[in-house]
TIFIDO-787341 format. One line per field, with one value per residue: residue in one letter; x, y, z of N, C-alpha, C in turn. Coordinates in steps of 0.1 Angstrom, whole numbers, m for minus. Each point is the difference from the previous one (the first is absolute). Layout:
BEGIN
aa	c(A, ...)
n_east	c(X, ...)
n_north	c(Y, ...)
n_up	c(Z, ...)
ca_east	c(X, ...)
ca_north	c(Y, ...)
ca_up	c(Z, ...)
c_east	c(X, ...)
c_north	c(Y, ...)
c_up	c(Z, ...)
This chain:
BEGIN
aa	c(X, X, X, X, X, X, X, X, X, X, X, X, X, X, X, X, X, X, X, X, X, X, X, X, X, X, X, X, X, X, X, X, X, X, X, X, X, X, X, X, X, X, X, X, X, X, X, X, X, X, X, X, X, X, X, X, X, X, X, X, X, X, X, X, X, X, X, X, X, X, X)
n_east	c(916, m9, m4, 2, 3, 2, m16, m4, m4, m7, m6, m15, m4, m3, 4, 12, 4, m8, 9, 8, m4, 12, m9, m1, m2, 2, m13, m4, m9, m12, 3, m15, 2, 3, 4, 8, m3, m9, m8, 0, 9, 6, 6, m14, m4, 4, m10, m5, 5, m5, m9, 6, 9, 6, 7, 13, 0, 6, m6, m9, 3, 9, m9, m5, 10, 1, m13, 5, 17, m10, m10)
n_north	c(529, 4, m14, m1, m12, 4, 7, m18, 8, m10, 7, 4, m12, 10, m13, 0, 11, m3, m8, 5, m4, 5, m5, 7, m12, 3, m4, m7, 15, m10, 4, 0, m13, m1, 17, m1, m12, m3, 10, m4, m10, 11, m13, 2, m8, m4, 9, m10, m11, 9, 7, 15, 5, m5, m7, 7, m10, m8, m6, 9, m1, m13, 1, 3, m9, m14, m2, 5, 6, 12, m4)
n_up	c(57, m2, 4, m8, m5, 9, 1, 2, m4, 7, m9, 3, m7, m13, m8, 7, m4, m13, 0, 9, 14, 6, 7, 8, m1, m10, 1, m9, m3, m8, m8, m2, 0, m13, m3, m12, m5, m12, 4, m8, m3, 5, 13, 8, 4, m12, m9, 6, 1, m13, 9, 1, 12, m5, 8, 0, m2, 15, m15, m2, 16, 0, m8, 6, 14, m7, m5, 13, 0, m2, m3)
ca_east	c(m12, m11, m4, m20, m5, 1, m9, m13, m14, m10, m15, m11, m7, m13, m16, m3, m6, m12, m10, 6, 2, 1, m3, 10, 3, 5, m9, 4, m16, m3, m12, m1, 1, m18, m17, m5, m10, m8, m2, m14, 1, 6, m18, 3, 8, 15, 3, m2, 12, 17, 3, 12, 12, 4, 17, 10, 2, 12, 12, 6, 2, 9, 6, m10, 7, 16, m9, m6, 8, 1, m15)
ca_north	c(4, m9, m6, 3, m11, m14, m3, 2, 1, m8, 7, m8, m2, 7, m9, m3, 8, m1, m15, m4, 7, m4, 3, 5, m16, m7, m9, 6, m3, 1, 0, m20, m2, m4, 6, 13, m4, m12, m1, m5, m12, 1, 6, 14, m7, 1, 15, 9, m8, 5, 12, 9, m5, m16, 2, m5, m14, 1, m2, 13, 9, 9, m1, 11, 10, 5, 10, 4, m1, 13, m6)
ca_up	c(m7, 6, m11, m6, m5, 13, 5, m15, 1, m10, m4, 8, m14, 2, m2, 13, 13, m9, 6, 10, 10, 12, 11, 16, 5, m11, m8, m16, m4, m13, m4, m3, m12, m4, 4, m8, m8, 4, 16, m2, 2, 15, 11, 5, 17, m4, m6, 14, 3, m8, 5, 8, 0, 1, 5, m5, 2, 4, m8, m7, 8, m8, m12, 2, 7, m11, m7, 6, 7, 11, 12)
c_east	c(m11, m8, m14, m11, m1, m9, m13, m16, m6, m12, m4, m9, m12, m12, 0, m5, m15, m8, 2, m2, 5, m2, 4, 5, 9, m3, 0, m13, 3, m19, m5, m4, m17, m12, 3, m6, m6, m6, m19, m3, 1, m14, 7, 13, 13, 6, 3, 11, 12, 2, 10, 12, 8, 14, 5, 4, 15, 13, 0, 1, 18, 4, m11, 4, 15, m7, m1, 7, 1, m9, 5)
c_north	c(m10, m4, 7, m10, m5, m6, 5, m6, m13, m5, m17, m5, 5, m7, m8, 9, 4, m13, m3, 12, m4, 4, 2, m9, m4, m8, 6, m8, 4, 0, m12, 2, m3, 4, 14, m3, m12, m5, m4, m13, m4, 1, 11, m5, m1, 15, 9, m3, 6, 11, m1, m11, m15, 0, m11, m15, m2, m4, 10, 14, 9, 4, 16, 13, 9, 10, 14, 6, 9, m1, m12)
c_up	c(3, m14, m4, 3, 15, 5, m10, 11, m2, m1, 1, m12, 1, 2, 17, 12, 1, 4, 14, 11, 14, 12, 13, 6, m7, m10, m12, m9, m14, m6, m4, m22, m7, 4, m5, m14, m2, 13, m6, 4, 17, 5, 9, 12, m9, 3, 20, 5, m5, 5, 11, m8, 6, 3, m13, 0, 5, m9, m13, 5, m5, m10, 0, 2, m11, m8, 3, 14, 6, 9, 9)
């Protein structure tokens, strides 16, 4: 008889696949931090700087990836 239970699925964390993208290289991009408020105090050259996308840092690359095991 064949088991039921033998092979489990394992789902990808929602709030990671939401902050996290991997790229065709492999590189693993994030969004940047401190620039969805209090941007009054911010000069412009900071606020211009926080724009697009920022890579992954090479010591929370795996812990990204565990996040994150079908991509």
């Amino acid at each position: 008889m064949k088991e039921l239970f033998s092979v489990f699925k394992i789902k990808t964390k929602s709030s990671a696949k939401k902050r996290f993208f991997i790229r065709t290289g492999g590189v693993i991009k994030r969004g940047q931090a401190f620039k969805r408020h209090i941007l009054t105090k911010k000069s412009t050259k900071v606020k211009r700087k926080l724009r697009g996308l920022a890579s992954v840092h090479k010591s929370n690359i795996a812990s990204v990836r565990a996040m994150m095991p079908n991509s």
